[in-house]
C-alpha positions as CSV (number, residue, x, y, z in Angstrom):
1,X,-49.1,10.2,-96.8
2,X,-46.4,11.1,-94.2
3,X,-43.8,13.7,-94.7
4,X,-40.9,13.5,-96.8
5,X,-37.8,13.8,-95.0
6,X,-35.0,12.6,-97.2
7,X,-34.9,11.2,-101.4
8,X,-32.2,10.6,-103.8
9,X,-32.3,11.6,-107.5
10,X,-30.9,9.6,-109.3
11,X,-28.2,8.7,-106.8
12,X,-25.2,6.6,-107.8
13,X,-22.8,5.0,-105.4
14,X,-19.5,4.0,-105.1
15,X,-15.7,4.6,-104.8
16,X,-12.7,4.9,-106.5
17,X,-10.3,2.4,-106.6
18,X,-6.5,2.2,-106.5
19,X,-6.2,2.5,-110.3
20,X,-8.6,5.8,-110.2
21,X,-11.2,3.6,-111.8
22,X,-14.7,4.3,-110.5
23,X,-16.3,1.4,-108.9
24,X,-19.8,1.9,-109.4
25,X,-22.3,0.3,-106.3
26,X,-25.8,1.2,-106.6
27,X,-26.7,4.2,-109.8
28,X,-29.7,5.4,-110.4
29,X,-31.3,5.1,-107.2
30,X,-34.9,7.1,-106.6
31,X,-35.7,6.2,-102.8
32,X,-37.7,8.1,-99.9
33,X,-37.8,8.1,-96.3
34,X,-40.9,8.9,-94.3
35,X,-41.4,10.8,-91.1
36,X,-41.8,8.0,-88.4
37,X,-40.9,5.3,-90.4
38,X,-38.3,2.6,-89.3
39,X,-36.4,1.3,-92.3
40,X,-34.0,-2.0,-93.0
41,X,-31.3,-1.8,-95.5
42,X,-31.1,-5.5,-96.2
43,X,-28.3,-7.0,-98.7
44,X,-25.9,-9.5,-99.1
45,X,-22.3,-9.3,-97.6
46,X,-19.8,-6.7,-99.6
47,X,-23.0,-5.3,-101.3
48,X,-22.8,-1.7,-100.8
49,X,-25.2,-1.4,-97.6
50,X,-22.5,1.0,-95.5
51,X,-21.4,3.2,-98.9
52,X,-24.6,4.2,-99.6
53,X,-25.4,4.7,-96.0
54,X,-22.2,6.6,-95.6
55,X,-23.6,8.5,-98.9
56,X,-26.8,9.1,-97.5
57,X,-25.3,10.8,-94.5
58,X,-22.7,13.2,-96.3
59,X,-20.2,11.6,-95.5
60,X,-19.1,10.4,-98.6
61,X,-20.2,12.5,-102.2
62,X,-22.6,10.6,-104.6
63,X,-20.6,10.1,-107.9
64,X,-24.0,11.6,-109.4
65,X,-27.2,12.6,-108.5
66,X,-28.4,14.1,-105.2
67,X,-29.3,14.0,-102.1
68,X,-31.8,15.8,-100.3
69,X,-32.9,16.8,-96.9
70,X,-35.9,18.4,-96.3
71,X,-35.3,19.4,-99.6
72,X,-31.9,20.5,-99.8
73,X,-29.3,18.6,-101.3
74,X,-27.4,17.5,-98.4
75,X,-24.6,19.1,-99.8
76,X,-25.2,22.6,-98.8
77,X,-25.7,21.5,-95.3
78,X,-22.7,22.7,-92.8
79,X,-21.4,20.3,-90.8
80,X,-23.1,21.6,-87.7
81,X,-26.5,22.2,-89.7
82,X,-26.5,18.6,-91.3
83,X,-25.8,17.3,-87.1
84,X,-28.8,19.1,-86.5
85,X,-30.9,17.1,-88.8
86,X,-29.1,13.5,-88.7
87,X,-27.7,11.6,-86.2
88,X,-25.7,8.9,-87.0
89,X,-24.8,5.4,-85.0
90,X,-21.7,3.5,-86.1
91,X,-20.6,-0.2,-85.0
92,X,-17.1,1.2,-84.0
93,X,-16.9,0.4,-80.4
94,X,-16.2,4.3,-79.0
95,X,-13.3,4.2,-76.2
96,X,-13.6,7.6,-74.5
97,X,-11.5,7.4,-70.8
98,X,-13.3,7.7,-67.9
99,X,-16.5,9.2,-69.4
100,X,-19.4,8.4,-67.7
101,X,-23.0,7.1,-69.5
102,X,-24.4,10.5,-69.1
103,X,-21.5,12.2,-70.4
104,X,-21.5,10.0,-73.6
105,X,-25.1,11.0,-73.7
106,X,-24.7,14.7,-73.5
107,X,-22.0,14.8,-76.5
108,X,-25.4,14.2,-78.5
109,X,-25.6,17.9,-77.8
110,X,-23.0,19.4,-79.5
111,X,-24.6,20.4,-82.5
112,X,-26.6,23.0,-79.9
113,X,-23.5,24.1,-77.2
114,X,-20.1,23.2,-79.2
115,X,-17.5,21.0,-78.3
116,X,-16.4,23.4,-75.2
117,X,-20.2,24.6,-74.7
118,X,-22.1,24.4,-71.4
119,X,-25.2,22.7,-71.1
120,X,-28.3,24.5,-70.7
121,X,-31.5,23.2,-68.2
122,X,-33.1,22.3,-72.1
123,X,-29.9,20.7,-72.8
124,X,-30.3,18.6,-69.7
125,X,-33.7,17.7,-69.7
126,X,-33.2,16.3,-73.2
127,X,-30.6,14.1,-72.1
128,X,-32.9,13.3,-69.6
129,X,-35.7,12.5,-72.2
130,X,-33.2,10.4,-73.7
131,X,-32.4,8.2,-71.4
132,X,-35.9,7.4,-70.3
133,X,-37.2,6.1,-73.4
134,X,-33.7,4.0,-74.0
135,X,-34.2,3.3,-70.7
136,X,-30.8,4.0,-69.9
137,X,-31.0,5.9,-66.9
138,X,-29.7,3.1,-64.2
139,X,-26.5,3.5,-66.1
140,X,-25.9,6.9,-65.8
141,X,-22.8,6.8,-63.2
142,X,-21.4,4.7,-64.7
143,X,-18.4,3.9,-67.6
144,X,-18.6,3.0,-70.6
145,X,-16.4,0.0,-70.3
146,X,-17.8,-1.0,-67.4
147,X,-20.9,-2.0,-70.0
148,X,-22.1,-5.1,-72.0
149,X,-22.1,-4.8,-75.8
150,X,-26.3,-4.5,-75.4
151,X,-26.0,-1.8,-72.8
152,X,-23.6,-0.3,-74.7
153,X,-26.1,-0.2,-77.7
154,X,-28.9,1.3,-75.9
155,X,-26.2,4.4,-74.5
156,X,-25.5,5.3,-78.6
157,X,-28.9,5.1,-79.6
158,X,-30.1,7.7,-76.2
159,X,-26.7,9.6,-77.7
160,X,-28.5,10.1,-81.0
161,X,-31.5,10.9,-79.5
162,X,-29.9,13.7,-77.2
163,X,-28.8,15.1,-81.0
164,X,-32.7,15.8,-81.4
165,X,-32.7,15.0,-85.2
166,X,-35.5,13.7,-87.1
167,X,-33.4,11.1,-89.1
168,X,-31.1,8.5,-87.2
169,X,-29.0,6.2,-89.1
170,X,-27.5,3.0,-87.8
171,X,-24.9,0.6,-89.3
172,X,-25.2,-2.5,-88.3
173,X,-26.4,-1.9,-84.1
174,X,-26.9,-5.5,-83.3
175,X,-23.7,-6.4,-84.8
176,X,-22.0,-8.5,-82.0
177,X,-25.2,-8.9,-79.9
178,X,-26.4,-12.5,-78.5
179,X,-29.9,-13.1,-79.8
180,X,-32.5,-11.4,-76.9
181,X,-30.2,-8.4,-77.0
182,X,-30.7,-8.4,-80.9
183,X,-34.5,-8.5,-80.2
184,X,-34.0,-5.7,-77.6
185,X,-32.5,-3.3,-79.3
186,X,-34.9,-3.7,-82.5
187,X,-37.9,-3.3,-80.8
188,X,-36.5,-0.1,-79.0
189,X,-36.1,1.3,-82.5
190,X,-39.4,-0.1,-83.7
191,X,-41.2,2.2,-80.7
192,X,-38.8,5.0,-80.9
193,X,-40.0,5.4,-84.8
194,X,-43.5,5.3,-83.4
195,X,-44.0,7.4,-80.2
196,X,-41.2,10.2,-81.4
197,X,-42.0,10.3,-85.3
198,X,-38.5,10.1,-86.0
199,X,-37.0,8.3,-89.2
200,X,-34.8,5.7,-88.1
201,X,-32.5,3.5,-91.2
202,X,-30.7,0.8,-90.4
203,X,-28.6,-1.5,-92.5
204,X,-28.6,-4.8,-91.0
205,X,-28.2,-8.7,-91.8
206,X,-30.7,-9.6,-89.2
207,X,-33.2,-10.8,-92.0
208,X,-35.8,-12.1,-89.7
209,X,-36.2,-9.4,-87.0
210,X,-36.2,-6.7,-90.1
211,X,-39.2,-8.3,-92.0
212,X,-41.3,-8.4,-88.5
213,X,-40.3,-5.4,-87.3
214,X,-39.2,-2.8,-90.4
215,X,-42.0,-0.5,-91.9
216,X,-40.8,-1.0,-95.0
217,X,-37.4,-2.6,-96.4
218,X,-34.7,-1.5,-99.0
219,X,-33.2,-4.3,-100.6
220,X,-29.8,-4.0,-102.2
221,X,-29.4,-6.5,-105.2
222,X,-26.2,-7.1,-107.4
223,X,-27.6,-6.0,-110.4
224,X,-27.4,-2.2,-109.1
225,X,-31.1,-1.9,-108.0
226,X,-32.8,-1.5,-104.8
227,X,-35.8,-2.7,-104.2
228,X,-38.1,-0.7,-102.3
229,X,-41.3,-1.7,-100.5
230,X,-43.2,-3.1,-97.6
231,X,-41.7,-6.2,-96.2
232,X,-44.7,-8.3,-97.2
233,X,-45.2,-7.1,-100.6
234,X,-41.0,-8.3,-101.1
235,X,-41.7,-11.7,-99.7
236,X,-45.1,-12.5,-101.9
237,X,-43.8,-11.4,-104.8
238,X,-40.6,-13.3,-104.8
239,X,-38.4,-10.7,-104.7
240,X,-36.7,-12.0,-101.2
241,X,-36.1,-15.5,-101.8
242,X,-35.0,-14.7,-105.2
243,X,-32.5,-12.8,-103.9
244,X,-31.0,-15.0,-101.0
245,X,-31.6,-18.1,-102.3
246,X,-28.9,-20.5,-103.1
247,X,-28.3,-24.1,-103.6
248,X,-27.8,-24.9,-99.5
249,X,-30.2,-22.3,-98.9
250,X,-34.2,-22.0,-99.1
251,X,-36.0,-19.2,-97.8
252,X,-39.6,-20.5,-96.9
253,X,-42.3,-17.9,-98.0
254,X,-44.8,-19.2,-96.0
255,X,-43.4,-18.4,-92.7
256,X,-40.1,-15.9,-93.4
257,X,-37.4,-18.4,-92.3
258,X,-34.4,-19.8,-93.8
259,X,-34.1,-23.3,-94.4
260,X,-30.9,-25.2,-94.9
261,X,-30.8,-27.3,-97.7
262,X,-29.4,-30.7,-96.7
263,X,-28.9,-33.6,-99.2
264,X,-31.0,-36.7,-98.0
265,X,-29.7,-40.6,-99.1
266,X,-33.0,-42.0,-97.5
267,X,-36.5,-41.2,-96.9
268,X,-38.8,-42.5,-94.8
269,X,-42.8,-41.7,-93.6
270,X,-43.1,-40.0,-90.8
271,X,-46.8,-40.0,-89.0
272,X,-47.3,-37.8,-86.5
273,X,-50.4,-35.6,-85.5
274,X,-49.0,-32.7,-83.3
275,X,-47.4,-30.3,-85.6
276,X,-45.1,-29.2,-83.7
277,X,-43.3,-32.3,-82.6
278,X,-43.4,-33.0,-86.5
279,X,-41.4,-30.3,-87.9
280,X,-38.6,-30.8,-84.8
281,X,-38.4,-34.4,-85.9
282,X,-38.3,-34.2,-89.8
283,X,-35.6,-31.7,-89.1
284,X,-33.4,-34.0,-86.6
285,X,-33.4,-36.6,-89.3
286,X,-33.0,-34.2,-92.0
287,X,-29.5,-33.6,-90.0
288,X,-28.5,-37.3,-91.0
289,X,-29.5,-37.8,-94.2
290,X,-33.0,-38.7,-93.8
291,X,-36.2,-37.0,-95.3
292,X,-39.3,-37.2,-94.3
293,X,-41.6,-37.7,-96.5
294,X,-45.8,-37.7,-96.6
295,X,-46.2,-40.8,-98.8
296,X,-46.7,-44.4,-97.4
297,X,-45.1,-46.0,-100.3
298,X,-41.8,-46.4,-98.7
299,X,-40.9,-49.6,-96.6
300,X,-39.7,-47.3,-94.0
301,X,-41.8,-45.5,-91.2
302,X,-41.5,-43.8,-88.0
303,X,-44.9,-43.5,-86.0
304,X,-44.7,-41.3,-83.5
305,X,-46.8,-42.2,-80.6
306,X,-47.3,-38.7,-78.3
307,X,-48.6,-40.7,-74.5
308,X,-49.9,-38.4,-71.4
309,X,-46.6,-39.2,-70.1
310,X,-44.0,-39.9,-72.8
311,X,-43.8,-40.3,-76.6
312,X,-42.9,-43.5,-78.0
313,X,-40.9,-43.4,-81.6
314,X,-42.2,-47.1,-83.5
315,X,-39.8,-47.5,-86.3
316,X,-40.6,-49.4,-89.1
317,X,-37.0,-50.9,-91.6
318,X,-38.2,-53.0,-93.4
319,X,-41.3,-54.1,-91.6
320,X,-38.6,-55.0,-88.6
321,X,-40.8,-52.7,-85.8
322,X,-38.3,-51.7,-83.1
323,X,-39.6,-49.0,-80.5
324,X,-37.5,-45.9,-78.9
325,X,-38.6,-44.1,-76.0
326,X,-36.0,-41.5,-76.5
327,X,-35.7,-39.3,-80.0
328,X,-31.4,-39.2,-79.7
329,X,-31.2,-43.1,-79.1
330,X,-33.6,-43.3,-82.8
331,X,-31.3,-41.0,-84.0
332,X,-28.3,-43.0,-83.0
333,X,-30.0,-46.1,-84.6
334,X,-30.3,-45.0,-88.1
335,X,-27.2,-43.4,-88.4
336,X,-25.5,-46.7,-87.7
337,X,-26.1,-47.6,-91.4
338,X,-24.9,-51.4,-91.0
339,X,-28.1,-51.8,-89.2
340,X,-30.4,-50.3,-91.8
């Protein structure tokens, strides 16, 4: 079993609110982080995911509990000690003048020079080290605004790794990414944990990429639990789709996706042999209120006929055959409901 870097004691979460009353998040919460593992806080919107990050990191005390870092409660860390051991990535976009990428990078140092501190050659060939594996190192001249949101990502996670801490946090890091950027930036994370042994948490709504990519999940419920496991084990046993599932919503076991739940007012057979052009066609007509269905029993059909050169769509109303040679103009035809 890996080393244990960080675990709660009975940790409970929360805040106080404008009356003094204590609003109570997460309590009782027993959880461990591993050396080298990467780790998805998972939850629903408004659930807690940043307060008991922000808890986690010190930067907000438990209202009971503890906890502990290398097993010390976190609380008897100094400021500069605790920097030493976690690094911490925001999704505050940082505005710092004329600041070049490397001198973003080398702040990661502070812990080690101070705020007016020279860097050293170690200091500098960590910063160096840094920007290799973010691959970051074309960016060094220049500033930060002169970035996209991705590249930008990639600059404050080398930052954290110029800290040198075996624990990095991250709040939401994809937040405001396009989709291959999202991808981007989690695999970087996924082979940062690996090749440098370092812990890395991240809370993050990206539900897909975290069950293919995470080592093992914490999921955040509303009942005051968290769930802790490997993401398979969370999926099999029903935990997941328990969780996020609602009545417009169905998250599909077998393959880890979300499905939205459409109401149908028609169904009709759809044959069809290649898979693939099966699912992307029961999901077009699921967009306009048709279902497709496996059973012949219904008068209607669409056979699809998949030619060397072009796929022919033979529907059946009725036993009135019409033929389509184009999936949008079949579309267009049954949505037209005077003609069904």
């Amino acid at each position: 079993m890996s080393q244990i870097l960080l675990h709660t004691h009975n940790l409970s979460v929360g805040y106080r609110t404008s009356h003094r009353a204590i609003k109570i998040i997460q309590k009782n919460l027993n959880l461990k982080l591993y050396a080298g593992e990467l780790v998805s806080l998972l939850g629903t919107n408004g659930i807690g995911k940043s307060t008991l990050m922000r808890t986690l990191a010190g930067l907000q005390k438990p209202l009971s509990g503890s906890v502990n870092l290398d097993n010390q409660a976190i609380s008897q860390y100094t400021v500069q000690q605790l920097a030493k051991k976690l690094s911490l990535v925001l999704t505050d976009r940082i505005e710092i003048g004329n600041f070049s990428v490397r001198d973003l990078i080398g702040l990661g140092r502070y812990p080690y020079t101070g705020w007016l501190g020279n860097l050293t050659p170690e200091d500098e060939d960590m910063i160096d080290w840094a920007m290799q594996v973010t691959e970051t190192q074309a960016l060094a001249g220049r500033n930060l605004y002169e970035l996209s949101d991705g590249e930008r990502q990639k600059v404050m996670i080398a930052r954290a790794l110029a800290q040198t801490t075996s624990l990095i946090f991250l709040d939401e890091p994809t937040a405001h990414l396009d989709v291959p950027n999202r991808v981007m930036i989690f695999q970087l994370l996924h082979r940062l944990a690996q090749e440098t042994n370092k812990t890395i948490l991240l809370a993050t709504h990206e539900l897909d990429l975290a069950l293919q990519i995470s080592d093992r999940v914490w999921l955040m419920s509303g009942d005051e639990v968290v769930y802790e496991d490997i993401p398979e084990n969370l999926v099999l046993n029903g935990t997941f789709a328990r969780l996020f599932q609602k009545e417009s919503l169905h998250f599909e076991t077998s393959n880890g996706t979300f499905q939205v739940r459409l109401q149908p007012t028609h169904a009709i057979h759809l044959k069809c042999s290649d898979p693939t052009l099966y699912f992307w066609v029961s999901r077009a007509l699921a967009r306009i209120g048709w279902q497709a269905v496996e059973s012949e029993l219904t008068e209607n059909q669409i056979i699809i006929h998949n030619l060397p050169n072009k796929v022919i769509w033979e529907l059946k109303l009725a036993n009135n055959p019409q033929n389509f040679d184009n999936l949008a103009h079949l579309l267009n035809f049954l949505r037209n409901k005077e003609q069904i």
